[in-house]
DOKOL-851779 format. One record per residue (C-alpha): x, z, y negated. Coordinates in steps of 0.2 Angstrom, whole numbers, plus 5000, padded with zeros to 4 digits. Each point is the difference from the previous one (the first is absolute). Layout:
N
XZY ...
END
This chain:
570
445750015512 501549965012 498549945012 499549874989 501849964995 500349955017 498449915004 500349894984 501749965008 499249965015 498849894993 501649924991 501049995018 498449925010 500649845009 499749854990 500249805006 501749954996 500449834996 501149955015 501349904987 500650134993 501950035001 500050215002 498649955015 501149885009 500750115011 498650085006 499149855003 501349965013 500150155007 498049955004 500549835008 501050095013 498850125006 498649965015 498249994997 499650175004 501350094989 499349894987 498250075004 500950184998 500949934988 498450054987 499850195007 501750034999 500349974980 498550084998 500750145008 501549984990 499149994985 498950165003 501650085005 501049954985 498350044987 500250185007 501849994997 499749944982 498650144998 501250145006 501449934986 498749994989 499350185004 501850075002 500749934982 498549974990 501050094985 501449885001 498549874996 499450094988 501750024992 500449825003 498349954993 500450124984 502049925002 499049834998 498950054986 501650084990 501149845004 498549894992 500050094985 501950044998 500249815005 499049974987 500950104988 501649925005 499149814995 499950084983 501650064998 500849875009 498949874984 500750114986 501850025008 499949795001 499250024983 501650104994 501549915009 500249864986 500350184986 501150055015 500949845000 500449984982 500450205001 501349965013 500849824990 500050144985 500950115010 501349875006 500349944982 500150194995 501450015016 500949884995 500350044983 500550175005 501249935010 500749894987 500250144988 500950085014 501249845002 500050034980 500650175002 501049985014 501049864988 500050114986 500850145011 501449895004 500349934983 499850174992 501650014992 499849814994 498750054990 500350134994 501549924992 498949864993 498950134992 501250104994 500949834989 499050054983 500350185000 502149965001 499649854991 499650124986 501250135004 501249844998 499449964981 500050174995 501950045004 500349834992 500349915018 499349834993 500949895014 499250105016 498550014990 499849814996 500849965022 498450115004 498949924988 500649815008 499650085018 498350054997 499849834991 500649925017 498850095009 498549984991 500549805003 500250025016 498750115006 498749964985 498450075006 500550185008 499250114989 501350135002 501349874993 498949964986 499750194995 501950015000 500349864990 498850064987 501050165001 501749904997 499249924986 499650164990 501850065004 500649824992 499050024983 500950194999 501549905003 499849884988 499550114986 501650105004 500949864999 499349944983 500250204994 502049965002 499949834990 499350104987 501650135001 501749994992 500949895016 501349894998 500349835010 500450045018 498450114997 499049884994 500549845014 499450125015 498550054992 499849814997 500349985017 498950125006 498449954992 500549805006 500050065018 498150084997 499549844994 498750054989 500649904983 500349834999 501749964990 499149964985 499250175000 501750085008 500849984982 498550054991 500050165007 501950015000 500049994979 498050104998 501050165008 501549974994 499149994982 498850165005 501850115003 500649924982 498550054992 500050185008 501750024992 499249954983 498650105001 501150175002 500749954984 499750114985 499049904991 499750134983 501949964996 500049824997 501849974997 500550105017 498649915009 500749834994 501750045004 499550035018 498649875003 501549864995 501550095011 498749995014 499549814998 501949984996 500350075019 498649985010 499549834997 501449934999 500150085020 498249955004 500449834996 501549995010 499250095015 498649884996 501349855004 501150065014 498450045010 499249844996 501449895001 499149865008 499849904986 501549884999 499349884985 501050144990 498250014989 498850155008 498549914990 500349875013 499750085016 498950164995 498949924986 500750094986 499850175008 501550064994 500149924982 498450074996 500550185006 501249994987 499349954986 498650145005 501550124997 500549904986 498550024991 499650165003 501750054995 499949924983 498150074999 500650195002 501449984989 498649924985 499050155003 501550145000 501249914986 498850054987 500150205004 501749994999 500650064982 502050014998 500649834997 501650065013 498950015012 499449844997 501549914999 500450125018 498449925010 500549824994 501850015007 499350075015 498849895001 501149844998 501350085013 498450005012 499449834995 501949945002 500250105017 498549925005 500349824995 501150015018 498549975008 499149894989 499050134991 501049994981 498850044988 501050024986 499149874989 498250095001 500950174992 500149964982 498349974994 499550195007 501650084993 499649914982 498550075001 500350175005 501550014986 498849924987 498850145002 501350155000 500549914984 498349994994 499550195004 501650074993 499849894985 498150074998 500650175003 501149984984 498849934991 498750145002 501450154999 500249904984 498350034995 499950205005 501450024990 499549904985 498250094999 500850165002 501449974989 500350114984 500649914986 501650114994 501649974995 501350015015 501750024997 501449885004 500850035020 501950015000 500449875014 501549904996 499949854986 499549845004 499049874991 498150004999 499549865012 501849935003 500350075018 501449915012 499749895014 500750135013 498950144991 498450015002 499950204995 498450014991 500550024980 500050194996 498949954983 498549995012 500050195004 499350004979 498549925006 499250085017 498749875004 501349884998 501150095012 498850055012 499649774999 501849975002 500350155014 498549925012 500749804996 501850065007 499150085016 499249824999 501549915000 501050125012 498749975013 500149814995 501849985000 500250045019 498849875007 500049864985 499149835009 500849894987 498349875003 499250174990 501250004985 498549914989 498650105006 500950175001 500649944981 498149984996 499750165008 501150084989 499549914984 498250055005 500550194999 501049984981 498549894995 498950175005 501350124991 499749884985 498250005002 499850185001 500950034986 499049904989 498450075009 500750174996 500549974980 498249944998 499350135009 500850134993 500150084982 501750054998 500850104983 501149924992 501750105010 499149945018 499749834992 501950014998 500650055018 498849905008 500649834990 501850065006 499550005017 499149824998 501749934992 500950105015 499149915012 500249834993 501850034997 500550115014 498950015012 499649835005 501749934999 500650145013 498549945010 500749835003 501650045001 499750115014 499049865008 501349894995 501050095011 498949985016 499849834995 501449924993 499649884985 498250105001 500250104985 499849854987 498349965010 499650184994 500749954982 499149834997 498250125000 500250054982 498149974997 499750145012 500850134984 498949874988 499050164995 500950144998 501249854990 498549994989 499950194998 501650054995 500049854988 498550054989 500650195002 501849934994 499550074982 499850175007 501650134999 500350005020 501350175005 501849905003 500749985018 501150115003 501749914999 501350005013 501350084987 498650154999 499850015019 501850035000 500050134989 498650115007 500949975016 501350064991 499550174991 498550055010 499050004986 498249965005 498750004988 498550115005 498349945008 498450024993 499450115015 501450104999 500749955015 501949964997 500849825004 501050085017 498450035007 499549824997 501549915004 499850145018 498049935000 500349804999 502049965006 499450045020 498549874997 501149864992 501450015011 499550015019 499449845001 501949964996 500650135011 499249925013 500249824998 502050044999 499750125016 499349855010 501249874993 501350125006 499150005016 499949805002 501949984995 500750135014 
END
């Protein structure tokens, strides 16, 4: 095989016409020009032996390192194939380079703001104790407000307010200002919480002052929130108030007006004392007139609803004193409502009149149903006329104690007029005289109701036409006198309604042929008084026991009314 391998590269060496232009054969076509015609002629022999000696040169390498051939032949084979290879690669890594390109400007970008959150950090590292000041403004802000520092509190608040103008889109700055911003409403509330307390002036001007620095009212609303506090703490002093006693409660509610709004109103006018027109309405649109006729009216409202439980014509007469001492107190500051109190104290002391005159009238009935027709004996008081009492003595006549029903009448129209007589409206005088009237007319009418009603035995007939002429006689001229003595000139009102007694008139005329039991006279009274000799009753019971049953009933009303009149004149 190394035979044929050297023959080929024989073959492949054998000489071969050259062109003489060419540039590599230049030299040895010079070298020929120099040499003599017979070294030209050997010229031919000598480069074939060159050539035969060089072919066995060739076959001997070729012989000697056939393997390294054979291994560059195979090197050749395996470089085609791994160039090849490397085409295919090389296509997909140009395929690949623009996703490496946009990997690496990804990469950059990514760098760069790593770097610029390390610039970042490396900022916030040196202003670390900066911000952590900044961040700590809400948390001492409401460390502030809670110990009641409202001047730091409202410096901070105007700090963080300059930042966020200043820095308005940091979102660090923002989520403190939000934070400042709940702080402020706590603030506020507290602030409003004192307004609603029992503060005085001074007090009241820096928390005014306070709230103006926040900012968050405009004047107009300033003042409104100024008296809607100020009128929440009045109405929480109300409302601890025991209501279930309605003279105790009134008593209080009117010392508090008396004093508190009196205060309110001045507060109201120190603070806001802008208004140099000397007219509030002027310059805040009414805000404070209005406020007081709120209280005003619902003063006078409460009063209208309590007067009527009130029962005691003292106490009466107690709340309107205090209640003109409030009005008058008030009046200082433009609030003197004296005027509007006497239509709800006329009505308050007509309907006490009007209960305790039904009362009588119905204790008047119980007694009269139940009443048993006996004789009663005379009571040993001292002597005075039947119907002829003094102007100074209104002591109810000591005949009535004869005639229960009239006594128990006369009894419940004295508590009448000693309620009356404390708090007597003289615009009343006609109606409270009507009243009265109104309860004799229904005595008279229950008389007559009860004689024809009734069938009485000729003794009873007796007694009960006494007790009708006692009435008429006794009874209702004591009446008026007794409102002739609240009212003064009142009693002859009470005397020209004759025709309420028309009736029983009647009656005791057609019953005037009839044997009625004498009065017992004044000579006679003296003389029982006298001897003790009382005449016993039909039941038994003795006249002692009587007199014991009926002189308590007749005569505490009197006790009473002299009791109180003591009272007023000390």
């Amino acid at each position: 095989m190394e035979t044929e391998n050297a023959e080929e590269l024989a073959s492949s060496t054998a000489p071969t016409l050259l062109p003489l232009a060419s540039a590599a054969q230049q030299p040895y076509v010079s070298e020929l020009l120099s040499f003599t015609l017979d070294r030209l002629n050997k010229e031919p022999e000598l480069l074939q032996v060159d050539a035969e000696r060089i072919r066995r040169q060739i076959q001997e390498v070729a012989v000697g390192n056939y393997r390294a051939f054979i291994a560059a032949a195979d090197a050749l084979l395996a470089i085609r194939e791994e160039v090849s290879s490397i085409d295919k690669h090389l296509e997909t890594l140009i395929s690949e380079i623009p996703n490496l390109t946009s990997g690496s400007t990804e990469f950059i970008e990514y760098a760069e703001q790593i770097l610029e959150k390390r610039k970042m950090n490396q900022i916030l590292l040196t202003h670390h104790s900066t911000l952590l000041d900044l961040l700590e403004i809400p948390q001492l802000m409401d460390t502030c407000v809670r110990n009641g520092n409202y001047d730091e509190a409202l410096d901070l608040e105007a700090f963080v307010a300059k930042l966020s103008t200043m820095h308005p889109k940091v979102p660090v700055i923002q989520a403190l200002v939000s934070e400042v911003r709940q702080t402020t409403q706590s603030l506020l509330s507290q602030l409003l919480q004192k307004l609603r307390s029992n503060i005085q002036l001074p007090e009241c001007l820096r928390i005014i002052g306070y709230l103006r620095r926040i900012g968050v009212f405009s004047e107009y609303e300033m003042r409104l929130q100024f008296l809607r506090c100020r009128e929440a703490w009045l109405t929480g002093i109300l409302e601890d108030l025991d209501q279930r006693n309605a003279y105790e409660y009134l008593k209080g509610m009117i010392n508090c007006h008396r004093t508190h709004l009196f205060d309110i109103v001045n507060q109201y006018r120190a603070i806001f004392a802008d208004d140099t027109s000397g007219n509030e309405e002027n310059y805040d649109s009414g805000l404070l007139f209005s406020w007081s006729m709120h209280q005003i009216t619902s003063h006078l409202k409460t009063l209208k609803i309590m007067l009527p439980k009130i029962t005691e014509g003292g106490s009466l007469s107690n709340i309107l004193e205090q209640c003109m001492y409030c009005a008058m107190g008030l009046g200082w500051v433009g609030m003197d409502f004296r005027g509007l109190l006497p239509p709800l104290f006329e009505e308050a002391v007509l309907n006490l009149f009007s209960k305790n005159m039904g009362t009588a009238v119905d204790n008047f009935q119980l007694v009269l149903d139940s009443h048993r027709w006996v004789p009663l004996p005379a009571v040993g008081f001292p002597a005075t006329t039947i119907g002829e009492e003094s102007q100074e003595d209104v002591t109810p006549p000591s005949y009535l104690m004869e005639h229960p029903p009239l006594a128990v009448f006369v009894n419940g129209v004295s508590a009448a007029m000693n309620e009356l007589r404390h708090c007597a409206p003289l615009s009343l005088k006609h109606v409270i005289a009507q009243e009265l009237i109104k309860g004799l007319q229904a005595v008279s009418d229950s008389l007559l109701r009860y004689n024809t009603t009734r069938m009485l035995k000729d003794n009873e007939s007796g007694l009960f036409l006494q007790l009708c002429r006692a009435f008429i006689e006794v009874a209702y001229p004591h009446c008026a006198t007794c409102f002739g003595r609240c009212y003064p000139g009142g009693a002859m009102i009470i005397l020209d309604a004759k025709s309420l007694y028309e009736g029983i008139g009647r009656l005791l005329t057609v019953s005037s042929s009839r044997n009625l039991p004498k009065t017992v006279s004044n000579a006679e009274e003296n003389n029982i008084a006298e001897n003790g000799d009382m005449p016993a009753l039909d039941n038994g019971a003795s006249s002692d026991a009587d007199k014991d049953q009926k002189s308590p009933s007749l005569h505490s009303n009197e006790k009473h009314s002299e009791g109180e009149e003591a009272e007023q004149s000390n």
